[in-house]
Backbone as CSV, one residue per row, in Angstrom:
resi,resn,N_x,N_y,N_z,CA_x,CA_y,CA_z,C_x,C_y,C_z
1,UNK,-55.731,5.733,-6.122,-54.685,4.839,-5.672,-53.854,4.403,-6.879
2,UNK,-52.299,4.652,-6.961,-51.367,4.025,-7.614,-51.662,2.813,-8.111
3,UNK,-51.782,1.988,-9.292,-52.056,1.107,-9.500,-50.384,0.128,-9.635
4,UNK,-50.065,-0.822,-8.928,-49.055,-1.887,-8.707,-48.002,-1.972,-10.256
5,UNK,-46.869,-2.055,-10.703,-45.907,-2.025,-11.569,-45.607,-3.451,-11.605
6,UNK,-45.307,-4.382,-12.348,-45.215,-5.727,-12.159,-43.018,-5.287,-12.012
7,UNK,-42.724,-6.096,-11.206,-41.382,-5.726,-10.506,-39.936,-5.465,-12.053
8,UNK,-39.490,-4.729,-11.726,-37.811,-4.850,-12.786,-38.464,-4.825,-14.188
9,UNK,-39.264,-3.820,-14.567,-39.885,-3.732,-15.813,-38.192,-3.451,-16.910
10,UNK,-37.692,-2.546,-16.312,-36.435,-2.253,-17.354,-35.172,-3.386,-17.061
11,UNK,-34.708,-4.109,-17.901,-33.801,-5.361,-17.566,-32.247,-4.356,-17.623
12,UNK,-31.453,-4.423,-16.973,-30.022,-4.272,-16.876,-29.533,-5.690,-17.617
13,UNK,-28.485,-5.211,-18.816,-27.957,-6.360,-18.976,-26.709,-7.100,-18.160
14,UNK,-26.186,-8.118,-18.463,-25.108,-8.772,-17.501,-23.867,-8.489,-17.164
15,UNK,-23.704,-7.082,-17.687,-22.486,-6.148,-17.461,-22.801,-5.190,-16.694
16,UNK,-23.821,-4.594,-16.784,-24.330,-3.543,-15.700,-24.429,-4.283,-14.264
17,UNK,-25.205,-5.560,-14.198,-25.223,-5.743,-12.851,-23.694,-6.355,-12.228
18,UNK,-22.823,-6.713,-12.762,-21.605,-7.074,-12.661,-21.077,-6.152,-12.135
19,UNK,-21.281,-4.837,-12.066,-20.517,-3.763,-12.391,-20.752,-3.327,-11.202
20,UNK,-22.193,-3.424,-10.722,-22.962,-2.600,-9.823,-22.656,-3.702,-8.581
21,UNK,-22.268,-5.103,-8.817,-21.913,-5.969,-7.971,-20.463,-5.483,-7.374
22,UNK,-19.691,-5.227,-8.139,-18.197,-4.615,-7.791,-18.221,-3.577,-7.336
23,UNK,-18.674,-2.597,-7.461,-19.064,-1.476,-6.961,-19.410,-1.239,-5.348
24,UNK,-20.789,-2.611,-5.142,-21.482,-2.878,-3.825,-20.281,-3.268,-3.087
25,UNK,-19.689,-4.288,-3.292,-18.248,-5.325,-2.913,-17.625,-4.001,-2.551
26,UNK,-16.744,-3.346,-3.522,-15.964,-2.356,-2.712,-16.612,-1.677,-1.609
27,UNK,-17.692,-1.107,-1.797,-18.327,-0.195,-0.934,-18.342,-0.686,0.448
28,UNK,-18.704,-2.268,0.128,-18.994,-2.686,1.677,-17.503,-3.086,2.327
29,UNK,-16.668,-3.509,1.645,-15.370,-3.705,2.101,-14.935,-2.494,2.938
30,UNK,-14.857,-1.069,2.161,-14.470,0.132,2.719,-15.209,0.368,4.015
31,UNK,-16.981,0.202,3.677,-17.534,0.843,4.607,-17.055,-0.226,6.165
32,UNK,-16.880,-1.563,5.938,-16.383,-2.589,7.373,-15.404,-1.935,7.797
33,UNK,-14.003,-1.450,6.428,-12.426,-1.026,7.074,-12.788,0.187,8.201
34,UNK,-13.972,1.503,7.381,-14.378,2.030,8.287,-14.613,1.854,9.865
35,UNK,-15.630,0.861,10.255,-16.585,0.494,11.204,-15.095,-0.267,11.773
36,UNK,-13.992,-0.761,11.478,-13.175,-1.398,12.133,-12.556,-0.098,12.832
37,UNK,-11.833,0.946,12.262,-11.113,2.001,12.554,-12.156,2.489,13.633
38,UNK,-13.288,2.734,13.830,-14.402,3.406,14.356,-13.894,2.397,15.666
39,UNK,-14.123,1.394,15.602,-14.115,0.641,16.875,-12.666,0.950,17.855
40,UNK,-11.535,0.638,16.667,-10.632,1.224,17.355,-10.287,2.201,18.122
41,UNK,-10.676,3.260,17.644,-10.786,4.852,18.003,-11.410,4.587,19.334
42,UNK,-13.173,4.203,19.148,-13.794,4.516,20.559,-13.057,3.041,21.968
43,UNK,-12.242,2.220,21.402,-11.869,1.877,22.007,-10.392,2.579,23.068
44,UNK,-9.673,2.990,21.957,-9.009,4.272,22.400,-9.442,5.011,23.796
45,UNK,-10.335,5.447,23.126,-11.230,6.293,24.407,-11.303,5.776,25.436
46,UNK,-11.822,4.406,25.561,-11.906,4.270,26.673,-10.883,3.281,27.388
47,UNK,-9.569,3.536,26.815,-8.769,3.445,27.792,-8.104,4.456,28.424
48,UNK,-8.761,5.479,28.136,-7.819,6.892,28.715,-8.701,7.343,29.949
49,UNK,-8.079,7.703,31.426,-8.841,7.687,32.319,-8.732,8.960,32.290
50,UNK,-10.120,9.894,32.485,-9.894,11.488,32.464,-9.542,11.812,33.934
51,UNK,-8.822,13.354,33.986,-8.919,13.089,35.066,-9.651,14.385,36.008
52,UNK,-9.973,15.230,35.362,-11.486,15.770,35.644,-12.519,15.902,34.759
53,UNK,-13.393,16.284,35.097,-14.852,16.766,34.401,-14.586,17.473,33.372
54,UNK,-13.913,18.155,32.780,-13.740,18.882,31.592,-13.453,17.537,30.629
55,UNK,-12.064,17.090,30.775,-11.969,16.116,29.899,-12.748,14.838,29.705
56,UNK,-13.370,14.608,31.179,-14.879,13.454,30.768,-15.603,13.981,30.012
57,UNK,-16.016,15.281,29.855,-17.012,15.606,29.067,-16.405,15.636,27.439
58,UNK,-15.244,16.126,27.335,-14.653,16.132,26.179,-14.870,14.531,25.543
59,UNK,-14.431,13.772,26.517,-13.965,12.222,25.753,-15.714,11.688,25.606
60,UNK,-16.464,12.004,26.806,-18.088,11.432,26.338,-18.771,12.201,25.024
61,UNK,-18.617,13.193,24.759,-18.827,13.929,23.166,-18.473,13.291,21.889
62,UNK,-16.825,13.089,22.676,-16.082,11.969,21.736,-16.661,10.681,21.343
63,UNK,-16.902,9.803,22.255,-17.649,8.938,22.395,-18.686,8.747,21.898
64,UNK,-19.433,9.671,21.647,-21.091,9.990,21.383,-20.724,9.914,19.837
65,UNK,-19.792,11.091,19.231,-19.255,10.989,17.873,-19.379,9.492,17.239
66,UNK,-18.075,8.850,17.812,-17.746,7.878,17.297,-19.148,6.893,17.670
67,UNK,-19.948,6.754,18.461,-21.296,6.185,18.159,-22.082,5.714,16.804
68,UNK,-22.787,7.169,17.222,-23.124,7.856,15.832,-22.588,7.517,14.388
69,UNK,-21.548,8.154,14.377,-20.815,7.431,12.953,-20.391,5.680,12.817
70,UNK,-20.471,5.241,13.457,-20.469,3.280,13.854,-21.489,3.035,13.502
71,UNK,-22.816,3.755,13.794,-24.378,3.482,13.726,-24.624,3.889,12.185
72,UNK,-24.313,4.872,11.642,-24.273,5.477,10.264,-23.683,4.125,9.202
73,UNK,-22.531,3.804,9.869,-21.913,2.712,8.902,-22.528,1.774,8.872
74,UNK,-23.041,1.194,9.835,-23.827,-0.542,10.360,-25.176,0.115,9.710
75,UNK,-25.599,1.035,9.333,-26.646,1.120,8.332,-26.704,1.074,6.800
76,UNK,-25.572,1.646,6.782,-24.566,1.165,4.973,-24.592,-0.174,5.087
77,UNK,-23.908,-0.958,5.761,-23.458,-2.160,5.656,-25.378,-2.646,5.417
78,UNK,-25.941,-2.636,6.215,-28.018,-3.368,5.953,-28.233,-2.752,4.720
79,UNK,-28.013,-1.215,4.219,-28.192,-0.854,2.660,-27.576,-2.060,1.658
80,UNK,-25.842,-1.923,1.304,-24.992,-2.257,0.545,-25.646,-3.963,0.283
81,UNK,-25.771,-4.586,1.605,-26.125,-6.140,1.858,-27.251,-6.280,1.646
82,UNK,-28.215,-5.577,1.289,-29.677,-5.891,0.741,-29.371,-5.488,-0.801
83,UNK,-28.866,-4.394,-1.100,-28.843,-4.571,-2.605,-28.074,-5.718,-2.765
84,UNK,-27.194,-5.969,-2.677,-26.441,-7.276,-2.777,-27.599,-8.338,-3.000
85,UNK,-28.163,-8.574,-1.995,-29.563,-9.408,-2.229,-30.420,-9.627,-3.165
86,UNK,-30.861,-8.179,-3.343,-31.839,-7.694,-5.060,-31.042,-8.238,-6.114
87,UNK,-29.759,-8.053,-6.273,-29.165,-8.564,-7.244,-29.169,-9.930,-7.549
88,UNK,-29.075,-10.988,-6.696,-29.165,-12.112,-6.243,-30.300,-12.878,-6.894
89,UNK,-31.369,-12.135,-6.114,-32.745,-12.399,-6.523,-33.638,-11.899,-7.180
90,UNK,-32.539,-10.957,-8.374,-32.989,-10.649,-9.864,-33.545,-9.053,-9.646
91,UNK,-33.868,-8.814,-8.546,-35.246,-7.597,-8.420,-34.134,-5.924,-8.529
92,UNK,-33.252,-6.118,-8.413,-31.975,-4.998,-8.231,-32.645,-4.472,-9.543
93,UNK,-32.865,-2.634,-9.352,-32.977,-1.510,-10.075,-34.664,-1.781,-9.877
94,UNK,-34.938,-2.519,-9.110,-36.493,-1.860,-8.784,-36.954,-1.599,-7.691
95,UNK,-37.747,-0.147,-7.397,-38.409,0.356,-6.033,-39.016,-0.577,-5.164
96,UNK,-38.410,-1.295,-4.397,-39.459,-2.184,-3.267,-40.353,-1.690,-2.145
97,UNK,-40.744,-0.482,-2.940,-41.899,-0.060,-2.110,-43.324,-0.121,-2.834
98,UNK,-42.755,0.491,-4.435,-43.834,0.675,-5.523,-43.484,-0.352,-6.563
99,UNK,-42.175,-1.286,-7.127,-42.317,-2.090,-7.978,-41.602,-1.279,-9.257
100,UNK,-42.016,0.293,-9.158,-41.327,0.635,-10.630,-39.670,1.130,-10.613
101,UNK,-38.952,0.465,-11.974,-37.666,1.041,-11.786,-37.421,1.939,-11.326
102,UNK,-36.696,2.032,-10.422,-35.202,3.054,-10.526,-34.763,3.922,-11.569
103,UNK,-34.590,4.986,-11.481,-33.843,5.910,-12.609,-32.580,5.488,-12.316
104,UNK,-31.620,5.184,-13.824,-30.440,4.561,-13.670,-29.939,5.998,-13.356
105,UNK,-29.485,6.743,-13.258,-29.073,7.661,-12.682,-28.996,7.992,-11.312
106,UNK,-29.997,7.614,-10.601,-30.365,7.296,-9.055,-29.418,6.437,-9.023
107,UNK,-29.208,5.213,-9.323,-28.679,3.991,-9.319,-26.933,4.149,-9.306
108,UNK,-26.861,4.878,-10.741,-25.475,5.317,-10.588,-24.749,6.237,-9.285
109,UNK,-25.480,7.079,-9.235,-25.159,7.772,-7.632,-25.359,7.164,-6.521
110,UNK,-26.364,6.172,-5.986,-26.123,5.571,-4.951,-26.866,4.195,-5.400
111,UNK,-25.925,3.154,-5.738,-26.741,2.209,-6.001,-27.063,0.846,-5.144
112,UNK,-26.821,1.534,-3.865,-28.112,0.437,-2.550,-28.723,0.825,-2.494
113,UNK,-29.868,1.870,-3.371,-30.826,3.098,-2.841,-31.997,1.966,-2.831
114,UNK,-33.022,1.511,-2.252,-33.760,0.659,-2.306,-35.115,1.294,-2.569
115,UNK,-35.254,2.318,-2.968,-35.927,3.208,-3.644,-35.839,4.184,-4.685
116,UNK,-37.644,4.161,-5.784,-37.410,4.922,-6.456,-37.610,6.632,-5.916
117,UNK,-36.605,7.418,-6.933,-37.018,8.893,-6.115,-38.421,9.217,-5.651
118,UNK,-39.435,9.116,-6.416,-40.802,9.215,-5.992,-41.069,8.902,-4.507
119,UNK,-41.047,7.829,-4.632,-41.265,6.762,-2.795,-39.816,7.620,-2.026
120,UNK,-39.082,7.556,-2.318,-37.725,8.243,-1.002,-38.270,9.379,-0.916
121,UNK,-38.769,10.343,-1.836,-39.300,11.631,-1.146,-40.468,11.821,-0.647
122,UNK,-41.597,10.654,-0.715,-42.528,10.589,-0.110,-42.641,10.553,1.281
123,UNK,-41.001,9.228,1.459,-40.766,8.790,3.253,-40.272,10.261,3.621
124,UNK,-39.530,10.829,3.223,-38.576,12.039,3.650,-40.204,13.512,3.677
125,UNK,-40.977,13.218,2.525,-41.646,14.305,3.686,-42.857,13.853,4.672
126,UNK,-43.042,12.836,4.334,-43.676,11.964,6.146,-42.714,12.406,7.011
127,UNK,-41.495,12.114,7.028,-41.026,12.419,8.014,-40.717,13.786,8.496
128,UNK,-40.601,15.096,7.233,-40.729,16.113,7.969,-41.587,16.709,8.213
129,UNK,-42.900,15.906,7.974,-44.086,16.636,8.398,-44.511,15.854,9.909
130,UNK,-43.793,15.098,10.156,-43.587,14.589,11.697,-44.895,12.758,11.766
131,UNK,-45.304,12.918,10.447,-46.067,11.691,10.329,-45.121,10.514,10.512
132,UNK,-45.945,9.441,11.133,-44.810,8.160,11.641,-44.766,7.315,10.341
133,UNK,-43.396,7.303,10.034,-43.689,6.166,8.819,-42.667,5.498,9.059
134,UNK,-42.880,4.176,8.800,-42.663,2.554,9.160,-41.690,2.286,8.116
135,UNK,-40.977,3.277,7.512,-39.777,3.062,6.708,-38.762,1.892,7.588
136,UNK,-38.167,2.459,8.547,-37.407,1.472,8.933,-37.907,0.075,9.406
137,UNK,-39.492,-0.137,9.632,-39.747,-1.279,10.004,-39.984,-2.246,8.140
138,UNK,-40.249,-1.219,7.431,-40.379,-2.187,6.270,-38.792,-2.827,6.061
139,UNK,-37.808,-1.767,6.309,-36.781,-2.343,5.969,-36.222,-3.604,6.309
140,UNK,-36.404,-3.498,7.854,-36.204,-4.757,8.433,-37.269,-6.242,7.838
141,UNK,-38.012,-5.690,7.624,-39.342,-6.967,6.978,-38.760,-7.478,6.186
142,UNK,-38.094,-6.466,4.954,-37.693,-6.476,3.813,-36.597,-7.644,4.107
143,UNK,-35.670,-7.233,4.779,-33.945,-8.160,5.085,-34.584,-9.080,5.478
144,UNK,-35.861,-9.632,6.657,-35.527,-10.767,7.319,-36.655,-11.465,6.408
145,UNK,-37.604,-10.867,5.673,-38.717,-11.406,5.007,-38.679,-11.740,3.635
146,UNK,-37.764,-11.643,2.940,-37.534,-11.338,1.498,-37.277,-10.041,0.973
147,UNK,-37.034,-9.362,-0.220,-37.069,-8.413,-0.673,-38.179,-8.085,-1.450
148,UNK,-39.292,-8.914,-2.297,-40.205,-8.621,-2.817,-41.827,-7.876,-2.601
149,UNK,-41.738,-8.243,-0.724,-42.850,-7.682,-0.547,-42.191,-6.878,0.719
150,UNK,-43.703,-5.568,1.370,-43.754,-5.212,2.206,-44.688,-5.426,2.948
151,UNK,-44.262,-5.584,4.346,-45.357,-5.621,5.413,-44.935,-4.752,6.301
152,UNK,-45.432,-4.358,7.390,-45.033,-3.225,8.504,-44.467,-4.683,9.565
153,UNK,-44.114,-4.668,10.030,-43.413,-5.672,11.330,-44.621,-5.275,12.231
């Protein structure tokens, strides 16, 4: 068994997280302008009355699309807004699954990743080996429980 990392072993100084704060800020700004346009669109849709079965099926595909990608964004937005959080409450650039940093490089490429690579490819092959893992329930623990620990909901 992995033995526990005491949390944010590597310190970012007060320009890096500044940086990574502006960064989050834009991201989430864009990703809302997104999720606004998204709404628009499937609202679109459904003011157009089809008027056979070909084009219902066309506009429910449509529909399904613009879902999907609404659901994709409103999951950025729980990413972007929890790192936001870590930052907050100091713990930003560390794995809240295992405790050990982040490769700043990870960080630089996506930096709401709330994991280190180790742990993200661990969940990713649970999941393609069809094992149930409680990734998304930690997440939620995580947002409504703090960021420092995990529990399964």
């Amino acid at each position: 068994m992995r033995q526990h990392q005491p949390w944010g072993t590597r310190t970012m100084d007060s320009s890096e997280i500044q940086r990574f704060e502006r960064i989050l800020k834009i991201r989430l700004e864009e990703t809302m302008r997104s999720l606004d346009r998204l709404g628009v669109e499937t609202r679109s849709i459904d003011s157009d009355f089809p008027s056979d079965a070909a084009d219902r099926c066309v506009m429910s595909v449509s529909k399904e699309a613009l879902f999907h990608q609404s659901g994709e964004r409103r999951v950025m937005v729980r990413m972007i807004e929890a790192a936001r959080a870590r930052i907050q409450q100091g713990t930003f650039g560390a794995c809240i699954a295992c405790g050990d940093d982040i490769d700043p490089r990870q960080i630089d490429a996506l930096p709401w990743t709330p994991y280190c690579l180790r742990c993200q490819q661990g969940f990713e092959q649970e999941d393609e080996l069809g094992y149930r893992s409680d990734w998304a329930d930690r997440q939620i623990t995580l947002k409504e429980g703090g960021l420092r620990s995990i529990q399964p909901a």
